[in-house]
C-alpha positions in Angstrom: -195.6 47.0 130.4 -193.7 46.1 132.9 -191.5 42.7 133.2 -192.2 40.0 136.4 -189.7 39.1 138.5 -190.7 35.6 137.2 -192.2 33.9 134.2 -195.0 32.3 134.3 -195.4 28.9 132.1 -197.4 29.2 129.6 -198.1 25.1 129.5 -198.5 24.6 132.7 -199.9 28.0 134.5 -197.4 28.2 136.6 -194.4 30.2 138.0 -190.9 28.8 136.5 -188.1 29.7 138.4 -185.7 31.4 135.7 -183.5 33.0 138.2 -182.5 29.8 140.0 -182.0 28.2 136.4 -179.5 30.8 135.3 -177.6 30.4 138.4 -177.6 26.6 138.2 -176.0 26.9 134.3 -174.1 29.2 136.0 -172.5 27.4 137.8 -172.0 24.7 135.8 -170.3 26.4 132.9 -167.6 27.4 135.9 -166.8 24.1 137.2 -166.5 22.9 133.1 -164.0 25.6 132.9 -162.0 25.2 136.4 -159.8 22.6 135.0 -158.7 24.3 132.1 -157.7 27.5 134.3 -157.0 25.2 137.6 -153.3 24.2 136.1 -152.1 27.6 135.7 -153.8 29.3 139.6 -151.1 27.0 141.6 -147.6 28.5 141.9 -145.8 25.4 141.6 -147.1 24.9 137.9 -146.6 28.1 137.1 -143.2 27.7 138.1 -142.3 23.8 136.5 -144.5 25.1 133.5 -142.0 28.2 132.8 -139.5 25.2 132.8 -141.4 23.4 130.3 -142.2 24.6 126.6 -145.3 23.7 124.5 -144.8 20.9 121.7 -147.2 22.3 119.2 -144.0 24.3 117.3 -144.5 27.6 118.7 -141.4 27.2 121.1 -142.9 29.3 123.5 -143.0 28.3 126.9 -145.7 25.9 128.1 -147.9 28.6 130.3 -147.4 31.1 127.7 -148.6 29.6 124.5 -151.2 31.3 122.9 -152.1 30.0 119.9 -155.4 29.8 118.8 -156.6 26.3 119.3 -154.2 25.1 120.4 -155.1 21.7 121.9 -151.3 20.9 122.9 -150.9 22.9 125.4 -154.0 22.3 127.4 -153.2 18.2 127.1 -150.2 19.1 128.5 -151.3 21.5 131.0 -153.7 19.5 132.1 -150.9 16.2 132.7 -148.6 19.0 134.4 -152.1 19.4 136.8 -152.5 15.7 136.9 -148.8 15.1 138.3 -148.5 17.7 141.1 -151.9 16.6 142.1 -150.3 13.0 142.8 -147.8 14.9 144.8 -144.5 13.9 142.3 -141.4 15.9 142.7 -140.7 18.6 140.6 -137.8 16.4 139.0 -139.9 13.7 138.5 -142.2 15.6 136.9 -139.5 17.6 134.5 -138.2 13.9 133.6 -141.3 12.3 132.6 -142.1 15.1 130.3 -138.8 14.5 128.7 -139.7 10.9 128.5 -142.8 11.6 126.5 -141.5 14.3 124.6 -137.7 14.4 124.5 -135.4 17.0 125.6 -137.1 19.9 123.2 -139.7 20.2 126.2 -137.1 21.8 128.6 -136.9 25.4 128.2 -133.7 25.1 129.6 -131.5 22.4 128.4 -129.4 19.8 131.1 -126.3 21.5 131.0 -124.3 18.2 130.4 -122.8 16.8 127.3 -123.5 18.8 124.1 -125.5 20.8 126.0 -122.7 22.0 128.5 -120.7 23.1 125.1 -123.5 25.0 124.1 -123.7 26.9 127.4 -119.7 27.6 127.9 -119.1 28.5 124.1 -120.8 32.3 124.5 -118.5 33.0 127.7 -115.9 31.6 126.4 -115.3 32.6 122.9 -115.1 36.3 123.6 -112.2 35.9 126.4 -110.4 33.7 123.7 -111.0 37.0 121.1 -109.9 39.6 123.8 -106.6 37.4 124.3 -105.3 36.8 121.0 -105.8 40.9 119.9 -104.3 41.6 122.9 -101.4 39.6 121.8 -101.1 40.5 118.3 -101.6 44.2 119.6 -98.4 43.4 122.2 -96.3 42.3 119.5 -97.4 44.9 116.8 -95.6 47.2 119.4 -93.0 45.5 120.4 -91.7 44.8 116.9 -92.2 48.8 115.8 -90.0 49.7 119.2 -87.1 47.5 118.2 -87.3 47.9 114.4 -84.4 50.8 113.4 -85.2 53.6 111.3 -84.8 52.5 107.6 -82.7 54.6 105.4 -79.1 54.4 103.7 -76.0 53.1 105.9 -73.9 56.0 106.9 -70.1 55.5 107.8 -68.7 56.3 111.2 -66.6 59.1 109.6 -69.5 61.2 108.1 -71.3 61.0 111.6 -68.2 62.7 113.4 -68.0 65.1 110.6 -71.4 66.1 111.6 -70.9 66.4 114.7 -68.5 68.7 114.6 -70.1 70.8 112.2 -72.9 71.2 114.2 -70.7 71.8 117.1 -68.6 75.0 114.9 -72.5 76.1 114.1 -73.4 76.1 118.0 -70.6 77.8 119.3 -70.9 80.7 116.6 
């Protein structure tokens, strides 16, 4: 048995076009989906959303979330779409996500403030470290080069004595 290119109807006795139905649902299941992918094809939001990260608690970043369900980061992937279709800056953008979500939105915290502490402590702490062993190591040796040998006082006398023992022994 053998299957028709098309159906036939069995209400009306006629040919239903099946083929042209499947591409039309086709189609339309695509253009549901495009704005869900559409945010993430542009380079520009793939670039301010690597600058963003996604509110839901994962603290990922906001192009890389990936939990299931997660209705966050399409609302905001979809806003980030929305904005550089109006043709805002990138600055204006960044700021107006701070505004709705606060500073925990930037994957990369203003370096201002706080914030510039929190970026100059890691550098700086280590060179601090490296100076003050380097000192303590500086004066560890300079006190062992000047310290004299401990050990019983002994008189001028004995030390010529000695000497001239050691002198007799020589000679011999």
């Amino acid at each position: 048995m053998s299957v028709p290119s098309r159906f036939w109807s069995a209400a009306a006795g006629r040919r239903f076009p099946w083929p042209k139905l499947a591409s039309a649902s086709l189609l339309i299941l695509l253009l549901a989906a495009a704005p869900l992918c559409h945010a993430q094809q542009s380079a520009r939001a793939k670039a301010l959303g690597q600058k963003l990260l996604c509110v839901c608690g994962c603290n990922q970043g906001l192009i890389a979330c990936n939990h299931v369900g997660c209705t966050t980061s399409h609302t905001m992937l979809k806003e980030l779409d929305d904005r550089i279709a109006r043709g805002d800056s990138d600055q204006l953008i960044l700021q107006s996500f701070v505004q709705e979500y606060g500073l925990t939105v930037l994957a990369e915290p203003p370096a201002k403030g706080f914030n510039w502490v929190a970026w100059v402590i890691p550098i700086l702490v280590p060179f601090i470290a490296l100076y003050i062993v380097w000192e303590v190591v500086r004066r560890w040796r300079q006190r062992a080069a000047l310290a004299p040998a401990g050990g019983p006082q002994v008189s001028a006398e004995l030390l010529d004595r000695a000497r001239q023992e050691s002198e007799k022994e020589s000679n011999e």
